[in-house]
FIDREN-167829 format. One line per 2 residues: number of its first residue (from 1); their letters; for each residue x, y, z of C-alpha. Coordinates in steps of 0.1 Angstrom, whole numbers. Example, Ala and Ser with C-alpha at 12.3 -4.5 7.8 and 13.67 -1.06 7.14 Angstrom:
2
1	AS	123,-45,78 | 137,-11,71
# end
This chain:
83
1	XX	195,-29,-49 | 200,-48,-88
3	XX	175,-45,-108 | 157,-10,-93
5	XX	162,19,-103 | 172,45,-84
7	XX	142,71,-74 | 114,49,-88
9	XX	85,43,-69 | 89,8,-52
11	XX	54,2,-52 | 51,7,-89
13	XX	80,-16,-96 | 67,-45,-72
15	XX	34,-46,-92 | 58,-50,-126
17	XX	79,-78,-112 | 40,-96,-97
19	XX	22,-92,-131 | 41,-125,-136
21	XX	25,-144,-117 | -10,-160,-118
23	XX	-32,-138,-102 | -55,-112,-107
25	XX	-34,-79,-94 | -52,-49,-92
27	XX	-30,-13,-90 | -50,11,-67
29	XX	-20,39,-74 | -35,71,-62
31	XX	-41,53,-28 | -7,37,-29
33	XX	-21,-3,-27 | -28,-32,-53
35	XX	-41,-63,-45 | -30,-95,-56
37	XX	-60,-124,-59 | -56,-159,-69
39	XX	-90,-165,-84 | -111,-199,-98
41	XX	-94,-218,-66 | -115,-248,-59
43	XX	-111,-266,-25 | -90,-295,-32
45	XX	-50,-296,-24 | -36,-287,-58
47	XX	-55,-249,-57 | -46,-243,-23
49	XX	-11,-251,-29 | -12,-229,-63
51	XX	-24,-199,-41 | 1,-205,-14
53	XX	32,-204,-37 | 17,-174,-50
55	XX	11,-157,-19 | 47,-168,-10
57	XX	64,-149,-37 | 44,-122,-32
59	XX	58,-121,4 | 95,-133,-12
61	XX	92,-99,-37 | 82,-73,-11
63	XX	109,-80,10 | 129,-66,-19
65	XX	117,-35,-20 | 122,-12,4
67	XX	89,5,21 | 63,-20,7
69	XX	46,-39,32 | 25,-73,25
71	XX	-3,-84,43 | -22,-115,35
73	XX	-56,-112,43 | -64,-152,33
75	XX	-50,-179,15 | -56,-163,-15
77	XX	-61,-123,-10 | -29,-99,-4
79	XX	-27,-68,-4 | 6,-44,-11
81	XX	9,-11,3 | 38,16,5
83	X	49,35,36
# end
């Protein structure tokens, strides 16, 4: 796949491409997991929307690497685990 390198761990490099985005990603690496929270969302259309395109490219990114799974606990919580 472009852009990975060959034997690296595809958890690792997911967390690299998400530190892009605007949320507050925390790398749990000895238990193979990071979570990805949008934070300081207020309940009005504009937040929910920010946390939703987030959460989409979140999903978009893990389907590019090969035994990460996403699951999205909320509208604004993910979490990202390897199998």
């Amino acid at each position: 796949m472009p852009g990975h390198s060959a034997g690296a761990n595809p958890l690792e490099e997911m967390r690299r491409a998400c530190v892009r985005l605007d949320a507050d990603i925390r790398y749990h690496r000895a238990e193979g997991y990071f979570t990805a929270i949008v934070r300081g969302v207020q309940d009005n259309p504009e937040d929910r929307d920010k946390a939703k395109a987030v959460q989409e490219e979140l999903k978009r990114l893990a389907g590019q690497f090969p035994g990460v799974i996403c699951y999205c606990f909320d509208s604004f919580c993910t979490l990202l685990y390897a199998v």
